[in-house]
PyMOL commands that place a pseudoatom at each C-alpha (Angstrom):
pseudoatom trace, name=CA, resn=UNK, resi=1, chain=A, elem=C, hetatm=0, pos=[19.483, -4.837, 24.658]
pseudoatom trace, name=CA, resn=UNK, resi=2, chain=A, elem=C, hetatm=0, pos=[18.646, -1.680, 22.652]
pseudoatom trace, name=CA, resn=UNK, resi=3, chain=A, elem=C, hetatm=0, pos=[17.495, -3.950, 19.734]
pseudoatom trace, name=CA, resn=UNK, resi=4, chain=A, elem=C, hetatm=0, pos=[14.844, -5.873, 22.352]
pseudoatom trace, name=CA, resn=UNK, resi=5, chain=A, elem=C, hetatm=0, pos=[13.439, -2.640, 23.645]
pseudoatom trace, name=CA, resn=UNK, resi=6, chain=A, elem=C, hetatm=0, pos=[13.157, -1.850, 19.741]
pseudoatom trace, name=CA, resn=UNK, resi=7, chain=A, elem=C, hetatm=0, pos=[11.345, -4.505, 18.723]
pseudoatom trace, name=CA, resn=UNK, resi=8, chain=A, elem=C, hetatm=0, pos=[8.767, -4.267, 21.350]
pseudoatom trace, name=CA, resn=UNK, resi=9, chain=A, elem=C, hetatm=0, pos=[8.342, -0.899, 20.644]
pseudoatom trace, name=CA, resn=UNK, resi=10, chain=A, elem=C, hetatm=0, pos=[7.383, -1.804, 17.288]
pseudoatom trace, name=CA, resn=UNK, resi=11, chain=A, elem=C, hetatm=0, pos=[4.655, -4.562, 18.716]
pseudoatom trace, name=CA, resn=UNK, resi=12, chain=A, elem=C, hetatm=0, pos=[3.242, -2.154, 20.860]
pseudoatom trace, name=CA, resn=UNK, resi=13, chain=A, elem=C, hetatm=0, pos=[2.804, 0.548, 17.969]
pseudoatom trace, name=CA, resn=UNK, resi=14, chain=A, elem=C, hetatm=0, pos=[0.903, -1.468, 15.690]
pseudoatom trace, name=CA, resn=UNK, resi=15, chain=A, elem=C, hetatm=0, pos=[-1.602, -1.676, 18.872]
pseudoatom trace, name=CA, resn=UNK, resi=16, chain=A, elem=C, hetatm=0, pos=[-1.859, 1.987, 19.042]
pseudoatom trace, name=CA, resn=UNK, resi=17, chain=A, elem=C, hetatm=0, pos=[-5.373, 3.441, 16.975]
pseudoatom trace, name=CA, resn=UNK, resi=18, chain=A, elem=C, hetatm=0, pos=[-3.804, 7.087, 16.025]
pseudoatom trace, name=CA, resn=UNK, resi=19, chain=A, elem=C, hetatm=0, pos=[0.346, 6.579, 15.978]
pseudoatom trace, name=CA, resn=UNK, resi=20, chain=A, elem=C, hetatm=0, pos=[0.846, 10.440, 16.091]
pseudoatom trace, name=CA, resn=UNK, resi=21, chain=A, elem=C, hetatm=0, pos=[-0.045, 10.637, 19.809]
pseudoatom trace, name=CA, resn=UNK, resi=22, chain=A, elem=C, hetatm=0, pos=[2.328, 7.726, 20.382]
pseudoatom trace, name=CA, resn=UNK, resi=23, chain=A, elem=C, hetatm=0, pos=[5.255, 9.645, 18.064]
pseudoatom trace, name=CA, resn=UNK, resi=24, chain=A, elem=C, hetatm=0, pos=[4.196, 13.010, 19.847]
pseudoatom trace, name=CA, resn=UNK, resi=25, chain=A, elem=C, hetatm=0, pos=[5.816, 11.587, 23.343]
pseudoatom trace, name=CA, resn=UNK, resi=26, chain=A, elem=C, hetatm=0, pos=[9.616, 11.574, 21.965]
pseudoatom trace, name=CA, resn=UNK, resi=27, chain=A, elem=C, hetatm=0, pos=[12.447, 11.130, 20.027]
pseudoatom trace, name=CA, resn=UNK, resi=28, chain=A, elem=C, hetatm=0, pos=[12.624, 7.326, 19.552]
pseudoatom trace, name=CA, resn=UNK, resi=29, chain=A, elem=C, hetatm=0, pos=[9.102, 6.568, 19.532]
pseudoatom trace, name=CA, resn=UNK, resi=30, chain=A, elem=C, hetatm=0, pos=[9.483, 9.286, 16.424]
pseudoatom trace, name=CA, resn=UNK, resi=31, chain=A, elem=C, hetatm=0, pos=[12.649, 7.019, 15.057]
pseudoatom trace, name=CA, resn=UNK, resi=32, chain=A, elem=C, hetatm=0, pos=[9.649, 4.093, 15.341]
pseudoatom trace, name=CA, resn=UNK, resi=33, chain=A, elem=C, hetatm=0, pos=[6.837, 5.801, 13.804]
pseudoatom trace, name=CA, resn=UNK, resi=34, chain=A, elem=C, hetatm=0, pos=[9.009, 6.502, 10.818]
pseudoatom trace, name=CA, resn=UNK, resi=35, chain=A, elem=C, hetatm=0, pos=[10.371, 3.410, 9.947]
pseudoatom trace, name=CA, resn=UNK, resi=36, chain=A, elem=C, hetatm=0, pos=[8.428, 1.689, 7.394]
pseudoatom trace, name=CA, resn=UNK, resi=37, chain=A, elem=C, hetatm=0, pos=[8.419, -1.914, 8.915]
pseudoatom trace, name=CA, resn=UNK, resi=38, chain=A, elem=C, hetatm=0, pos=[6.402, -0.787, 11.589]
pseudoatom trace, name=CA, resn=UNK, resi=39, chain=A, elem=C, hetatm=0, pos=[3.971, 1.487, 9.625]
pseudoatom trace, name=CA, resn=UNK, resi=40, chain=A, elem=C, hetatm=0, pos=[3.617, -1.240, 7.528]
pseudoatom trace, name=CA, resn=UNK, resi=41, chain=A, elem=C, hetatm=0, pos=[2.792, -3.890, 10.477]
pseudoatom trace, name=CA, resn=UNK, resi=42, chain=A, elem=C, hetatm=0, pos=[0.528, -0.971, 11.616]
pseudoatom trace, name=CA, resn=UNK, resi=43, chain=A, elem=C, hetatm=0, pos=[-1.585, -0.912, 8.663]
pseudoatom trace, name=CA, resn=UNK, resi=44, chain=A, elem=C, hetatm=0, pos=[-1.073, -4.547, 8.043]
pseudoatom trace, name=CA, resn=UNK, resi=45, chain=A, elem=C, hetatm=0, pos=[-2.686, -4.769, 11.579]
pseudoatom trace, name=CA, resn=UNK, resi=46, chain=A, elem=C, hetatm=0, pos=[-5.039, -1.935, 11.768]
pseudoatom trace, name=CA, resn=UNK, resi=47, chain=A, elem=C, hetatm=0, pos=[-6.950, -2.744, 8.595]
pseudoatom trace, name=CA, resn=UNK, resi=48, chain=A, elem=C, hetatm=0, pos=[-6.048, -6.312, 7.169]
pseudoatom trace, name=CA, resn=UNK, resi=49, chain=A, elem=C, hetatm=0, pos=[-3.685, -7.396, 4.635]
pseudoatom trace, name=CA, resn=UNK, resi=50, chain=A, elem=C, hetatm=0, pos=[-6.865, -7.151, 2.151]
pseudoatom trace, name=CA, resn=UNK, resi=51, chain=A, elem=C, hetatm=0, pos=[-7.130, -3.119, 3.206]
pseudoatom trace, name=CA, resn=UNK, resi=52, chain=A, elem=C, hetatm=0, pos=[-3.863, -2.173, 4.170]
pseudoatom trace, name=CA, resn=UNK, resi=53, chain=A, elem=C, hetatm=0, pos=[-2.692, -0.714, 0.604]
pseudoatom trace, name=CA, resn=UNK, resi=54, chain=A, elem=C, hetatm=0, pos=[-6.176, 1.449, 0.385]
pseudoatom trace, name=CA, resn=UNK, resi=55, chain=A, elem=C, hetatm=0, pos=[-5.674, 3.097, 3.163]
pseudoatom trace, name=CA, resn=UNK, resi=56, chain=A, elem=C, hetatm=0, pos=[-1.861, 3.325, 2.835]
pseudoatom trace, name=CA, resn=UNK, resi=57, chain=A, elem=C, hetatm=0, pos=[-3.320, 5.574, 0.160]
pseudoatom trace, name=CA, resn=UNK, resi=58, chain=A, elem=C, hetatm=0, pos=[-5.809, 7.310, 1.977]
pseudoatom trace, name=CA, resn=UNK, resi=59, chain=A, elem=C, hetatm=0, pos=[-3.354, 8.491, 4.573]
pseudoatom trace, name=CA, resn=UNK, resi=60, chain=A, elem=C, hetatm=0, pos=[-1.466, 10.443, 1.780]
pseudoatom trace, name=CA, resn=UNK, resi=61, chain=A, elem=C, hetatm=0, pos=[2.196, 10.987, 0.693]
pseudoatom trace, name=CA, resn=UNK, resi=62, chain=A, elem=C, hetatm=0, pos=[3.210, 12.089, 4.546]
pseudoatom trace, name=CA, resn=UNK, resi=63, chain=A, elem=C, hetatm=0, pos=[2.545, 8.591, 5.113]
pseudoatom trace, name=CA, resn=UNK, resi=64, chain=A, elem=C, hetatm=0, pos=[3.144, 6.549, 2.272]
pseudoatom trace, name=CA, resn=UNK, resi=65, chain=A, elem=C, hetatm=0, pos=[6.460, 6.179, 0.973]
pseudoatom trace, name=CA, resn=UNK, resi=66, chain=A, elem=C, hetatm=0, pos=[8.378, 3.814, -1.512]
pseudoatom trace, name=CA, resn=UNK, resi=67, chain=A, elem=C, hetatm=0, pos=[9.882, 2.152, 1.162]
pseudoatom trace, name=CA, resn=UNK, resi=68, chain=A, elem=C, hetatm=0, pos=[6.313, 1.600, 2.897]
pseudoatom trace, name=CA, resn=UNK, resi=69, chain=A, elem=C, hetatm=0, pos=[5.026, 0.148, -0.088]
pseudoatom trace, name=CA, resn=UNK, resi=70, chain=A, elem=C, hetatm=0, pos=[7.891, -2.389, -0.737]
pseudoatom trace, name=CA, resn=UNK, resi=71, chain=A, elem=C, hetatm=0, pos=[7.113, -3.098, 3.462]
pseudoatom trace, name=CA, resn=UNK, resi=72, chain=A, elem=C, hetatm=0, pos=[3.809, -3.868, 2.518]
pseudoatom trace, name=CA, resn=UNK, resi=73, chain=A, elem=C, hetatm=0, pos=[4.102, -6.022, -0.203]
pseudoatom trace, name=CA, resn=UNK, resi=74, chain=A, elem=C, hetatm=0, pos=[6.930, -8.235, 0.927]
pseudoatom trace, name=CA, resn=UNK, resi=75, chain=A, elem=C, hetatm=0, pos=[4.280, -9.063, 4.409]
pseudoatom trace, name=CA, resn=UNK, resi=76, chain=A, elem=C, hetatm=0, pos=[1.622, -10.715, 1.752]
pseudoatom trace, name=CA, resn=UNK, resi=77, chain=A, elem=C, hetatm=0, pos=[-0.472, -7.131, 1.476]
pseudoatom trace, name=CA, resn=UNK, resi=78, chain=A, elem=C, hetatm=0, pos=[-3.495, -7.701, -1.044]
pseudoatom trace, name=CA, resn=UNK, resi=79, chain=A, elem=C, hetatm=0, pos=[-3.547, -5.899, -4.043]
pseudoatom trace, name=CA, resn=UNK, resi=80, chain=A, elem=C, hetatm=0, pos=[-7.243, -6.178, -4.048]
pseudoatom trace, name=CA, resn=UNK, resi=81, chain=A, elem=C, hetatm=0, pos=[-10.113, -5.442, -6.838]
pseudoatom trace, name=CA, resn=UNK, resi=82, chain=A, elem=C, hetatm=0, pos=[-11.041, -2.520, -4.350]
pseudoatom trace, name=CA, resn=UNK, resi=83, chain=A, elem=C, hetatm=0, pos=[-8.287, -0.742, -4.339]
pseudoatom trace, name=CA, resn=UNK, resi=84, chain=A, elem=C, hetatm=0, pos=[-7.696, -0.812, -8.080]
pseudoatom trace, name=CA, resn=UNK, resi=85, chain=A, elem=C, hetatm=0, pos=[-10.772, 0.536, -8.619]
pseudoatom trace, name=CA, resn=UNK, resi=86, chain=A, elem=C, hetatm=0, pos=[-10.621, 3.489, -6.221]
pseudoatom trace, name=CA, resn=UNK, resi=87, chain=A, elem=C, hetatm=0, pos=[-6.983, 3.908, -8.150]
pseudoatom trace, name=CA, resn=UNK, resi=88, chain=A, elem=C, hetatm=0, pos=[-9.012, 4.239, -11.433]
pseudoatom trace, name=CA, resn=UNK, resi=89, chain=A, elem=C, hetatm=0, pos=[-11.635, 6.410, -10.111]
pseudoatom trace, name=CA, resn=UNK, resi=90, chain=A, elem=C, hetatm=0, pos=[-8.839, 8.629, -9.105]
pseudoatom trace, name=CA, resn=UNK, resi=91, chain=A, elem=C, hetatm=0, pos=[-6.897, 8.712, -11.736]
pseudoatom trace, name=CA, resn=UNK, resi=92, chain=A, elem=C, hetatm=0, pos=[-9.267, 8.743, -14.529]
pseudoatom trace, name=CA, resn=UNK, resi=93, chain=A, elem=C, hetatm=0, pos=[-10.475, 6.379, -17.576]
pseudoatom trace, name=CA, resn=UNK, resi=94, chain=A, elem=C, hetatm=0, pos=[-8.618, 4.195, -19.670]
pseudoatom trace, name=CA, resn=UNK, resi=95, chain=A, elem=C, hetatm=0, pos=[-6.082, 5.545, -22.482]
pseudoatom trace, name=CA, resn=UNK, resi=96, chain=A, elem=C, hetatm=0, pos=[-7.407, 4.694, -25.550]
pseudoatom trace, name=CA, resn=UNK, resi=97, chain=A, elem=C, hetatm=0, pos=[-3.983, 5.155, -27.744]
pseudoatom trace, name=CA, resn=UNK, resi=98, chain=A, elem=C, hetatm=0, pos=[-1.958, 2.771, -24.617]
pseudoatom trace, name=CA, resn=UNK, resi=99, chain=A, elem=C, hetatm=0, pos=[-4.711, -0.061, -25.221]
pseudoatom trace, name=CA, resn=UNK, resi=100, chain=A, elem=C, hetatm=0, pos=[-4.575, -0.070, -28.733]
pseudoatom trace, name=CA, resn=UNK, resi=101, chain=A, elem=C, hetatm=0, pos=[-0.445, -0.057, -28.716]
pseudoatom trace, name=CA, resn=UNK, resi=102, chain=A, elem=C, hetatm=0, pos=[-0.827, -3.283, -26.201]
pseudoatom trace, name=CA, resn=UNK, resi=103, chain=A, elem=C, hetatm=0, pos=[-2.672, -4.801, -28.773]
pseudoatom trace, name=CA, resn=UNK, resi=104, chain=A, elem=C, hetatm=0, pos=[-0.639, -4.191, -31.265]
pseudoatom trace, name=CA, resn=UNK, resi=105, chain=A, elem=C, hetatm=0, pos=[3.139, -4.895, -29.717]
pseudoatom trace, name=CA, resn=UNK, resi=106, chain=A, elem=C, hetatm=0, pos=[2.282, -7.730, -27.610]
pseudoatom trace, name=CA, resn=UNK, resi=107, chain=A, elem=C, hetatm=0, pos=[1.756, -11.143, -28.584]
pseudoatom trace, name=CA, resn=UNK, resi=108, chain=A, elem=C, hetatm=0, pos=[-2.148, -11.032, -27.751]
pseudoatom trace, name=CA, resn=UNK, resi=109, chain=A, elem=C, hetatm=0, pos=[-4.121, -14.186, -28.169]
pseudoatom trace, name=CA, resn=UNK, resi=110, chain=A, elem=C, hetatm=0, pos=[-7.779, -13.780, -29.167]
pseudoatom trace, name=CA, resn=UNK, resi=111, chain=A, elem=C, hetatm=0, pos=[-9.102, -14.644, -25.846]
pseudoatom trace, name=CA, resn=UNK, resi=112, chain=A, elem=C, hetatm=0, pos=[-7.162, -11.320, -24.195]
pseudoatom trace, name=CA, resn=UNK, resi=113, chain=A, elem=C, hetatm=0, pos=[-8.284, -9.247, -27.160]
pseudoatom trace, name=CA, resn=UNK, resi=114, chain=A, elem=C, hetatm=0, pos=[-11.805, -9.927, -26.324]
pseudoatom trace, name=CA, resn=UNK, resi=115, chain=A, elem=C, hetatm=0, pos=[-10.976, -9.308, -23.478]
pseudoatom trace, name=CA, resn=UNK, resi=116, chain=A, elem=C, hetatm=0, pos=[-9.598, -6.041, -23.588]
pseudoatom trace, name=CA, resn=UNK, resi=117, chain=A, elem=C, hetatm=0, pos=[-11.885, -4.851, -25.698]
pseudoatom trace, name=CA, resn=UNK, resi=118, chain=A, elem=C, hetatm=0, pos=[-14.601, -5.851, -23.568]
pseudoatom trace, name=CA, resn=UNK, resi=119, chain=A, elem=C, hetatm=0, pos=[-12.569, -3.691, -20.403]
pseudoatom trace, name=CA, resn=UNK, resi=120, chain=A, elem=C, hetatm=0, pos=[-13.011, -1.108, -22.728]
for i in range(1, 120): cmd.bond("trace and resi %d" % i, "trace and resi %d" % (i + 1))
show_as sticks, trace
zoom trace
């Protein structure tokens, strides 16, 4: 019976817009806030499987944890082209030396070396 109440819990936090109110109120609506199936339906919900790892992100490393992430990506989340490029706006360019050791180590066909070279 405990599992039922649980689960429905769950369903009605990934309705909820802020999830700290909802936590706020006690201990096992806490438990639910915390457990990374149900942030990850949250964000999944909130924000679209397309979003969801952006702002996974966004909300910082009191939020987003390993187990999160693996939530996230085992419901279909989108690695999209947005979010890699706000990861490479944060993090900085390209490493020159890493590109070049690609190209060297791996079996690169011409079509990815123009390629790379053309991401550079």
């Amino acid at each position: 019976m405990e599992s039922l109440y649980n689960e429905l819990r769950i369903e009605i936090f990934k309705f909820v817009d802020t999830p700290i109110s909802l936590a706020l109120t006690n201990k096992k609506w806490y438990a639910i806030s915390q457990d990374p199936q149900s942030r990850a339906d949250w964000l999944i919900y909130k924000y679209g499987h397309a979003h969801a790892l952006f702002h996974a992100v966004r909300l910082g490393n009191s939020f987003l944890t390993s187990e999160v992430l693996h939530s996230l990506l085992s419901k279909n989340a989108i690695i999209s082209r947005y979010f890699i490029q706000r990861l490479l706006m944060h993090f900085g360019p390209y490493d020159e030396k890493l590109i070049e050791l690609k190209i060297e180590h791996d079996n690169v066909n011409q079509v990815d070396f123009d390629r790379i070279r053309a991401f550079q």
